[in-house]
C-alpha positions in Angstrom: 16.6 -1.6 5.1 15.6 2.1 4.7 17.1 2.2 1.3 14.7 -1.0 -0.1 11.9 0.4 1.6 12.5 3.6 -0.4 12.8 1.7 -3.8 10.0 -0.2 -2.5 8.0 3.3 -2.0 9.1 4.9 -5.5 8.5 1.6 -7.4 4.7 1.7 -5.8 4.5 5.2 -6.5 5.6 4.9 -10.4 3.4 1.7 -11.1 0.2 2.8 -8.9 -1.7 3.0 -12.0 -0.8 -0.3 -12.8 -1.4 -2.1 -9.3 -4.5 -0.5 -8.1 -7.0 -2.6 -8.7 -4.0 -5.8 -7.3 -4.6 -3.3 -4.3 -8.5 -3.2 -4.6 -8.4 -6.9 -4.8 -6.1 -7.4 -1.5 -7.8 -4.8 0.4 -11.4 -4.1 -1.1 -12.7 -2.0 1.7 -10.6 0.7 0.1 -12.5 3.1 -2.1 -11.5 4.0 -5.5 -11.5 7.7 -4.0 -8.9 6.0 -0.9 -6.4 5.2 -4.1 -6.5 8.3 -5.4 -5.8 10.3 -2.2 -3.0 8.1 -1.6 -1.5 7.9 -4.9 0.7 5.4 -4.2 2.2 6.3 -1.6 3.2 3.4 0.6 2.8 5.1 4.1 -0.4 6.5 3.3 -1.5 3.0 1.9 0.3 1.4 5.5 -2.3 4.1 7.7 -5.2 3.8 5.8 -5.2 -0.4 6.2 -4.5 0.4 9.8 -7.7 2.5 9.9 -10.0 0.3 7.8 -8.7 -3.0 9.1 -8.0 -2.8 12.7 -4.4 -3.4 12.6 -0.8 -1.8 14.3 1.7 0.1 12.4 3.9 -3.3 12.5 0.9 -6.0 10.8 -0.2 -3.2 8.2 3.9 -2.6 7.3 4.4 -6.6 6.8 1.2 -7.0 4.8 2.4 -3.9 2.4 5.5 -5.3 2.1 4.1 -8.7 1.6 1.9 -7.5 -1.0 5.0 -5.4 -3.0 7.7 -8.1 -3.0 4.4 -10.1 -4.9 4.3 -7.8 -7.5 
């Protein structure tokens, strides 16, 4: 499982240009200057929707993860 969720991670991280505004869209509280802190990375993108939205480590993982296998 570690090994998708690494090609998961680099996949996000080498397209973030490309999906940030899919990310905007899915979560708009986050700020264009949230994107560009995180710059794709996907644990960084899993903390901040646990800040903004309210939710555990485990709801903010499955939406990510959700939102990647999408794309």
């Amino acid at each position: 499982m570690s090994n998708v969720l690494e090609m998961n991670s680099d996949i996000l991280e080498g397209k973030w240009n490309q999906v940030k505004g899919k990310v905007r869209q899915k979560w708009g509280d986050l700020t264009d200057d949230d994107l560009t802190r995180i710059a794709g990375k996907r644990d960084e993108l899993v903390g901040l929707i646990q800040e903004r939205y309210g939710r555990t480590r485990a709801e903010a993982e499955r939406e990510v993860n959700e939102f990647m296998s999408g794309l």
